[in-house]
N, C-alpha and C positions, 0 to 999 in steps of 0.2 A: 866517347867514354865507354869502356866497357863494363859490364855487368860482372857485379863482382855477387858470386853467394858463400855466406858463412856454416858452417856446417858444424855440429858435434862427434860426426861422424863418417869416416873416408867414403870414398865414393867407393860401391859395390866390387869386389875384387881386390882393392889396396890394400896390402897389410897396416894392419896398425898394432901400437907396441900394445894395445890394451887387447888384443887377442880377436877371435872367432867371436866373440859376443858385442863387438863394438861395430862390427861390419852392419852394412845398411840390410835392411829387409826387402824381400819384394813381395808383397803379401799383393793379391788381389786388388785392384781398385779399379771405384765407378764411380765414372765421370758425373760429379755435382753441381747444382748452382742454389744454394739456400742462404739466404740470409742469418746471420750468426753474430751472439755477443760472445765478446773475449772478458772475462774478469779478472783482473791483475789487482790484487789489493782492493783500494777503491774506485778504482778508473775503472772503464769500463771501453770497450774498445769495440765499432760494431766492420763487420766486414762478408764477405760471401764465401763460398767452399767452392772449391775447383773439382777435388775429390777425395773418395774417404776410402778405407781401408777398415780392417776391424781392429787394428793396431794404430790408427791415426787418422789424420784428416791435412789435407791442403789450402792452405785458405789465402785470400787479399785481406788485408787488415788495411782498415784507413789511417793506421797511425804506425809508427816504429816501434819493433818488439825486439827483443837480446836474448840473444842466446842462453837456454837457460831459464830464462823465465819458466814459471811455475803456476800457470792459468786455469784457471777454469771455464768450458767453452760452454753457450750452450747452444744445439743448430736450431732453427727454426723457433717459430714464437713458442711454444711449448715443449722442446724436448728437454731430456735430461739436462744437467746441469753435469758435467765432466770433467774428472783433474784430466791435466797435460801439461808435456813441457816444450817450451819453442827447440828442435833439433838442428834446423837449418832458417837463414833468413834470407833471402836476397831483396835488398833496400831498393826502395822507388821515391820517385818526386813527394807521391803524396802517399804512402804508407811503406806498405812491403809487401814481398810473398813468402809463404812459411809453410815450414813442414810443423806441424804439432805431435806427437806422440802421447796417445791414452797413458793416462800412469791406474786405471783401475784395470788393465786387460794382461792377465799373465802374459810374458812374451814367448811362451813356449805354447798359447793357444791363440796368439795373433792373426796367423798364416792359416790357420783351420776352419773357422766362422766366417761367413760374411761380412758387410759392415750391415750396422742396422740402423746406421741414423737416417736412410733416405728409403721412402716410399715411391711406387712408383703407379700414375694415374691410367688406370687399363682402358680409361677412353682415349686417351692421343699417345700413350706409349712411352711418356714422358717420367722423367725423375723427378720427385720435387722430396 
């Protein structure tokens, strides 16, 4: 069976009829692994980051999420609490992988900042 992923957005280079502003980003990103709630309403959805962006984040969700969706993530047991929307899904046995997009980060300063939900420990060199 192959791997099917859904997208809100053409892949980098496609035209698409909604213009220059609908093409994908390639902002920066670093490689994650943080444990993460998703808040959808009142579910709550927990899952890990793959990597973040300062426009978005990559994540394994243990559950199924729709295009569109309109979440709030937050990484790690204390960080912010942040709107987003599911951009892209590709479905697994037991959840999915997803692209999330920040909806609090102008997209015109996305590409300019780092991301800043991950720390990184100067004794092993490591992200967390």
């Amino acid at each position: 069976m192959a791997t099917v992923r859904r997208s809100l957005t053409p892949y980098a280079g496609v035209p698409s009829p909604e213009g220059a502003a609908a093409m994908r980003r390639s902002d920066p990103r670093i490689e994650a692994s943080q444990r993460l709630a998703l808040m959808l309403g009142d579910r709550t959805v927990d899952g890990w980051t793959l990597n973040a962006s300062r426009g978005g984040i990559r994540i394994i969700a243990e559950a199924p999420l729709e295009l569109g969706d309109e979440i709030h993530i937050r990484v790690g047991d204390d960080g912010p609490l942040r709107p987003g929307r599911v951009v892209w899904v590709q479905d697994e046995p037991d959840g999915c992988i997803a692209g999330i997009a920040y909806l609090d980060v102008p997209q015109d300063k996305a590409a300019e900042e780092p991301p800043a939900v991950l720390e990184s420990d100067p004794n092993d060199g490591t992200e967390r």
